[in-house]
VMD Tcl script that draws the C-alpha trace (Angstrom):
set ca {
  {-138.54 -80.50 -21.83}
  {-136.46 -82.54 -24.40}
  {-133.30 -80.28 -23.31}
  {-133.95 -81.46 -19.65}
  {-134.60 -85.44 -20.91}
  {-131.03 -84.82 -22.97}
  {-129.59 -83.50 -20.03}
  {-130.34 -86.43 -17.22}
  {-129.32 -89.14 -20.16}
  {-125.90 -87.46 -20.32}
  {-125.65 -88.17 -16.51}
  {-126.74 -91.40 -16.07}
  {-124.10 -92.21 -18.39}
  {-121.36 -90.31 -17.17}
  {-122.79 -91.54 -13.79}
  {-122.46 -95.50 -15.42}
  {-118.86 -94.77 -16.61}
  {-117.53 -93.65 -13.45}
  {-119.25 -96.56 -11.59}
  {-117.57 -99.55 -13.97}
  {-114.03 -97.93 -14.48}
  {-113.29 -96.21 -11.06}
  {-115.18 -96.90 -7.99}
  {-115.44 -101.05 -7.60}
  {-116.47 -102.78 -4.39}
  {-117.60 -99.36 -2.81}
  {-113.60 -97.65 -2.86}
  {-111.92 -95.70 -5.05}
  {-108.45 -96.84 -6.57}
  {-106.00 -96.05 -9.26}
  {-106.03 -97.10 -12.81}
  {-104.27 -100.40 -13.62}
  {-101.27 -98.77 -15.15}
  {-100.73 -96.91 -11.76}
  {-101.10 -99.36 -9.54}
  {-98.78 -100.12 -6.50}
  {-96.26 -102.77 -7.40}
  {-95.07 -105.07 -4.75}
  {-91.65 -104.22 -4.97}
  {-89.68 -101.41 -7.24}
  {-86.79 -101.97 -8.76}
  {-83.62 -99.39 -9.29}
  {-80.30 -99.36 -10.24}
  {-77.13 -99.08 -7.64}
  {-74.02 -98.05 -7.58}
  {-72.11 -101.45 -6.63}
  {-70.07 -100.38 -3.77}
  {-68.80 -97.25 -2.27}
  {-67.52 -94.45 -4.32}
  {-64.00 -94.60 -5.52}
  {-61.84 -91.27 -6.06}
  {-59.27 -90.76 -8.98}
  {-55.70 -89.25 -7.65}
  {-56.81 -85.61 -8.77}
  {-59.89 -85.70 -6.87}
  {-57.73 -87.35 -3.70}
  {-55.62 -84.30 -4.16}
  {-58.34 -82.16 -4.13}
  {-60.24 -83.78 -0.75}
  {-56.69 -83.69 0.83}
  {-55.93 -80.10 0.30}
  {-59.11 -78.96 1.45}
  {-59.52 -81.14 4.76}
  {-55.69 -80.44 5.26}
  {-56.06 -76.69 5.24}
  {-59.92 -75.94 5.82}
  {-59.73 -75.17 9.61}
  {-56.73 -72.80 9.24}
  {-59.18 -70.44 7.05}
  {-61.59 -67.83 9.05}
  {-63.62 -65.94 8.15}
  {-62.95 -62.32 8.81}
  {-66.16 -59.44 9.75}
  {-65.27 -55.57 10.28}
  {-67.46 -53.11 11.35}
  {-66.89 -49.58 10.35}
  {-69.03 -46.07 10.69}
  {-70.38 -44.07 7.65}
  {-71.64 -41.29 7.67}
  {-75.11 -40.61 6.10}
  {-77.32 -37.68 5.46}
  {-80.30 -38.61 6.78}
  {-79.19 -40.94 9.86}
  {-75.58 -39.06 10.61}
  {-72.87 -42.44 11.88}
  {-74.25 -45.42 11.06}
  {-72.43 -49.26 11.66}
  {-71.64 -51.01 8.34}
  {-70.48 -54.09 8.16}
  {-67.96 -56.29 5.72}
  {-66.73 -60.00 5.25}
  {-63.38 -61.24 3.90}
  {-61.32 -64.22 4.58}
  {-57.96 -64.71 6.31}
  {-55.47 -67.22 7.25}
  {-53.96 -68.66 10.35}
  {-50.34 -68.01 10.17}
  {-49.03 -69.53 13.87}
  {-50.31 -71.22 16.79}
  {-50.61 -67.99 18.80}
  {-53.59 -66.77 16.53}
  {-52.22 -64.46 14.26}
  {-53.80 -64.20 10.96}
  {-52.80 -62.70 7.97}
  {-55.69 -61.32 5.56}
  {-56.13 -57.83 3.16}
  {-55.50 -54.40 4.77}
  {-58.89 -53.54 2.49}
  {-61.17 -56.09 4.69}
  {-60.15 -54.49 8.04}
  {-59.38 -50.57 6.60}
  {-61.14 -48.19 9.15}
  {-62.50 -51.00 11.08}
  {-64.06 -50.62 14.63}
  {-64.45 -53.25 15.29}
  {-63.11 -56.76 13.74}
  {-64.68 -60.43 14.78}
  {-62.98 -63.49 13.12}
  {-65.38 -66.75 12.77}
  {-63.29 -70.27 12.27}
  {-64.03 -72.91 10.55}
  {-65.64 -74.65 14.04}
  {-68.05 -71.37 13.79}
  {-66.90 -69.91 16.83}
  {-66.48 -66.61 16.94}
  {-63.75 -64.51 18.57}
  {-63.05 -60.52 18.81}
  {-59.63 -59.59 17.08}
  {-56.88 -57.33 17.86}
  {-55.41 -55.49 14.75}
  {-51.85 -56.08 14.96}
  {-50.04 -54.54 11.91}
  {-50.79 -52.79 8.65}
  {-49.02 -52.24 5.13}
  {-51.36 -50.38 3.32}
  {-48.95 -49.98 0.33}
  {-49.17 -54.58 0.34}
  {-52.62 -54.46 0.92}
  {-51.75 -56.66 3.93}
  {-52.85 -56.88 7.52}
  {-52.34 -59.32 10.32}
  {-55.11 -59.66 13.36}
  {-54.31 -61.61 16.19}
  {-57.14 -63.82 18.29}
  {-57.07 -65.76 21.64}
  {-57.92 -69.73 20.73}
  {-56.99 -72.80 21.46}
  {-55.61 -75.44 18.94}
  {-55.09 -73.20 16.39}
  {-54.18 -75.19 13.19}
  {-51.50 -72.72 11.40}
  {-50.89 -72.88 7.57}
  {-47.67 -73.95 5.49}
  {-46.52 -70.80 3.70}
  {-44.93 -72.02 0.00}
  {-42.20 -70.03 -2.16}
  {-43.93 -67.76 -5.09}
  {-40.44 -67.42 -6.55}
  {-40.83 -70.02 -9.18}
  {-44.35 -70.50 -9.84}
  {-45.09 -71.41 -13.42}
  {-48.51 -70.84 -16.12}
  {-50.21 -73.65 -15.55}
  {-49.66 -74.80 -12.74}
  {-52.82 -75.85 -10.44}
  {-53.79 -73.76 -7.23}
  {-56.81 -73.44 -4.90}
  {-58.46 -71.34 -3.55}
  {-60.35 -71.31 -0.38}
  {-62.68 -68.40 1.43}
  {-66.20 -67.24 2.38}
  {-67.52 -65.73 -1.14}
  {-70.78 -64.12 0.07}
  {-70.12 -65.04 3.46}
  {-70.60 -69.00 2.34}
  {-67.95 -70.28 4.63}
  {-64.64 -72.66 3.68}
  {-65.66 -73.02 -0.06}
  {-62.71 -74.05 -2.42}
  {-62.23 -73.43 -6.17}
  {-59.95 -74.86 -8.30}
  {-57.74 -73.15 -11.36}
  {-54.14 -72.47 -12.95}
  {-51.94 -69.88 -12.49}
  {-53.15 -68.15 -15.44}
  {-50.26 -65.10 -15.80}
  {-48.01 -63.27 -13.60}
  {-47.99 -59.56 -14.08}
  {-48.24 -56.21 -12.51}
  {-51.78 -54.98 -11.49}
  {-53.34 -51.87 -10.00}
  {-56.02 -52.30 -7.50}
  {-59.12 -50.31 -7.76}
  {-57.80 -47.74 -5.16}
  {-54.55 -47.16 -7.19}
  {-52.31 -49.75 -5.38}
  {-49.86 -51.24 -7.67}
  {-49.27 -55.10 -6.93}
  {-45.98 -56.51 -8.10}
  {-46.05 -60.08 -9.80}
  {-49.51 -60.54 -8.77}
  {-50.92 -64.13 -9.49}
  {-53.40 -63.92 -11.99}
  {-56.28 -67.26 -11.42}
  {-59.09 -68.48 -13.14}
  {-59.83 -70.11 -9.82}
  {-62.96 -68.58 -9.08}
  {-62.92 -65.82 -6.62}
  {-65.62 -63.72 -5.40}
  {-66.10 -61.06 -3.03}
  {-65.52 -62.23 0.48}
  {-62.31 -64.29 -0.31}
  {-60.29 -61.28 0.14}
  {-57.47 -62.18 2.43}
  {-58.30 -65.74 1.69}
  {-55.31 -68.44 0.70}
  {-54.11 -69.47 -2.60}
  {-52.60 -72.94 -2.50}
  {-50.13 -74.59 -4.44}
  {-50.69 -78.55 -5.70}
  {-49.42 -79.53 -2.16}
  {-51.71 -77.54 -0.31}
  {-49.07 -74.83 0.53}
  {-49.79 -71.34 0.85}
  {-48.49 -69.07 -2.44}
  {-50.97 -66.18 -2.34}
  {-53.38 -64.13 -0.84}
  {-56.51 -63.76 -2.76}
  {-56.97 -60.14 -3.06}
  {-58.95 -58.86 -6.02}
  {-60.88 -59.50 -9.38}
  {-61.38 -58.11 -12.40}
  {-64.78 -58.24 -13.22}
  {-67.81 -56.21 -14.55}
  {-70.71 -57.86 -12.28}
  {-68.76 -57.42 -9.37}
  {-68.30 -61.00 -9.19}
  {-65.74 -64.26 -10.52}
  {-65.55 -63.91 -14.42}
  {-62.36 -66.18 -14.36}
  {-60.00 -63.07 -13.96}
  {-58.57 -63.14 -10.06}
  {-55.59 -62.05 -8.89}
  {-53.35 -62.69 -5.32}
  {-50.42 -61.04 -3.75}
  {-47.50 -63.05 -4.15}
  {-46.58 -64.86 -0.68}
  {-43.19 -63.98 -0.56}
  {-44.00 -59.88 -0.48}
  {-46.10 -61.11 2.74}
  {-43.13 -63.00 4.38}
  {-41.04 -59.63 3.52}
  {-42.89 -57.28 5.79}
  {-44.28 -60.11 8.10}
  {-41.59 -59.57 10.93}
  {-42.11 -55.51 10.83}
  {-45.59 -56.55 11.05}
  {-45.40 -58.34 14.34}
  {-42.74 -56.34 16.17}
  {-43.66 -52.95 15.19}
  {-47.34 -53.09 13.79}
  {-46.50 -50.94 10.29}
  {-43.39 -51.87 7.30}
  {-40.62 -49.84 7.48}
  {-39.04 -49.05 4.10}
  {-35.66 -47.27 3.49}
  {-35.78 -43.83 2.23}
  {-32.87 -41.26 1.57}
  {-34.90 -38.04 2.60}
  {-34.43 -36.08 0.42}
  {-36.70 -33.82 -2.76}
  {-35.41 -33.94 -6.05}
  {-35.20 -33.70 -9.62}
  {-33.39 -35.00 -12.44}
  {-30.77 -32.82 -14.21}
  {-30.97 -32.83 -17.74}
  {-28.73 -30.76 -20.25}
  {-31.25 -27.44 -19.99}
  {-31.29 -27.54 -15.94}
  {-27.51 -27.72 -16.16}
  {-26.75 -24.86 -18.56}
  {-29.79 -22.68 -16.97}
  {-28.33 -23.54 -13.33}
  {-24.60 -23.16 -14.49}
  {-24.37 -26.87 -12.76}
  {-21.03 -29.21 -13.54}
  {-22.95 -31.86 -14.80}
  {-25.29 -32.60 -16.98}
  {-27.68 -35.71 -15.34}
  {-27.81 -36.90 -11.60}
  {-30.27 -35.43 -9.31}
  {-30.62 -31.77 -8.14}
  {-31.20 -31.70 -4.42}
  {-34.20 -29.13 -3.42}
  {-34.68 -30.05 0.14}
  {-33.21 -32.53 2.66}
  {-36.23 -33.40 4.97}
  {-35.47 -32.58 8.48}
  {-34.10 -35.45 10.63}
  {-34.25 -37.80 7.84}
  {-31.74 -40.03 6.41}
  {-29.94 -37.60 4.44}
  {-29.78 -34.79 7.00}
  {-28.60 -37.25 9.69}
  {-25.62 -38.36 7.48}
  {-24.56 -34.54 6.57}
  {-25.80 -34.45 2.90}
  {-25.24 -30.86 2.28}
  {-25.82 -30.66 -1.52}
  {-22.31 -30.62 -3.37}
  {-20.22 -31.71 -0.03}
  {-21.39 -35.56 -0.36}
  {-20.45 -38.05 -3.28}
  {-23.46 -40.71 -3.69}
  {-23.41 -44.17 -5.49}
  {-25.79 -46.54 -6.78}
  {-23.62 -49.81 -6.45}
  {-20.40 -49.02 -7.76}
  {-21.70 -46.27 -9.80}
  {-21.29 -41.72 -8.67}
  {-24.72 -40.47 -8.85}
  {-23.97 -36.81 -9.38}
  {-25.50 -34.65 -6.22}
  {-26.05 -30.96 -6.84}
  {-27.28 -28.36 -4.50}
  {-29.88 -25.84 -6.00}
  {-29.02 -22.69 -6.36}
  {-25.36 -23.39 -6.68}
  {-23.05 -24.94 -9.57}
  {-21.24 -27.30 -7.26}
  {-21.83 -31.04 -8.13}
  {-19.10 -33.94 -6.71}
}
mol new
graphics top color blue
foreach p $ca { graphics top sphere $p radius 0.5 }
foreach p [lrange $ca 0 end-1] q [lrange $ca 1 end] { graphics top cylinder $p $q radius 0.2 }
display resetview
């Protein structure tokens, strides 16, 4: 009985406490220090937003190139156990390079594509024609039909310095005309993951990511100097390391490109192998260095001009290669 009495005192006065400090007049309402003031008061920015020079730089390169940057999806068919062909489908970036909708990107995002769809900037889509491939460039141009195409300066990468400050823009992960900002960080050879060996590639800390394959790398003034093409990473994603092909091995090949769809590249057409002083004494030959001919490839450059091992005199420049036939000792 005394718990009970104990019990009903400890309500009535938790009952009296929430009476006096919380519920008045017959409402509830919030503690004094959380009351409503009549007005709040903040601090502003006075004015609008003013931009140094760098950052103007950087709003005027992107709004100056943005809508000459697509983004570029390929569908190709794989094979799997289970299911036999099945679609699969990949995103890269590209670059409008004229007014009749050509567009230069990687020959990686479209490789073995089915089908390729190009999205602008405006995110309307169009289907895309392939119209020319250098695998050995890792380059490709597509071609759409749209109106008011905006196309894209294309820079010199003759001169380009460490340092220097470049952009990049793209779709990494498919997030459409993002830009990044870096230096040229080194210019060197690279090999791509499938063996292809880029010349001078421009090495970034811009930060590139998969999906800005094929995607522009700008100069200070907004002019084209690369196309982002690969990274070197062990997360499969930026770790400051990128690299992009050089713009002046794209302007190279870009006429073969258009007229002919593929680069063509002089080649003398014919097998050989260096003479050193053992092939010489073991063959009997006349000479010991040049190059021992042991085939002339049918209809190529070589047969067509009559190169008959030992009847022909070659030069590099101003300087005699020696040309031996194999099996014989006659060299000119």
């Amino acid at each position: 009985m005394r718990f009970f009495r104990t019990l009903i005192f400890a309500a009535i006065l938790v009952a009296a406490f929430f009476c006096f400090t919380t519920y008045r007049s017959g409402r509830l309402h919030s503690a004094d220090w959380l009351s409503h003031p009549q007005r709040v008061e903040i601090t502003e920015a006075a004015g609008s937003e003013s931009f140094d020079a760098e950052e103007q730089n950087n709003i005027s390169v992107y709004r100056k190139n943005i809508a000459s940057v697509v983004n570029i999806t390929s569908r190709v068919m794989t094979y799997d156990f289970f299911y036999g062909l099945v679609p699969q489908e990949g995103q890269g970036s590209g670059f409008v390079i004229d007014k009749e909708g050509r567009i230069l990107t990687n020959y990686h995002v479209i490789a073995d594509a089915r089908q390729v769809e190009v999205t602008l900037h405006d995110r309307k889509k169009y289907k895309a024609t392939i119209v020319g491939t250098d695998k050995s460039h890792d380059l490709a141009i597509v071609q759409i039909k749209a109106p008011n195409l905006q196309p894209m300066t294309l820079g010199d990468s003759t001169n380009l310095q460490v340092g220097q400050k470049v952009y990049a823009i793209g779709n990494p992960f498919g997030l459409a005309g993002t830009l990044t900002r870096g230096i040229v960080s080194s210019i060197r050879q690279v090999q791509e993951p499938d063996g292809l060996v880029i010349d001078e590639a421009i090495q970034t800390d811009a930060a590139i990511n998969p999906g800005n394959s094929g995607g522009p790398l700008l100069n200070y003034h907004g002019q084209v100097i690369g196309i982002n093409t690969m990274i070197a990473s062990s997360v499969g994603q930026s770790a400051g390391i990128g690299f992009a092909i050089p713009i002046n091995t794209a302007k190279a090949v870009l006429n073969d490109l258009l007229t002919l769809g593929r680069v063509r590249r002089p080649a003398l057409g014919v097998r050989t192998i260096p003479i050193d002083s053992e092939i010489a004494d073991e063959l009997s030959l006349a000479a010991e260095y040049g190059l021992l001919i042991v085939q002339a490839v049918p209809g190529g450059s070589a047969d067509r001009a009559g190169l008959r091992g030992g009847t022909e005199r070659a030069y590099l420049g101003n300087t005699p290669i020696m040309i031996c036939l194999l099996y014989t000792s006659r060299c000119v």
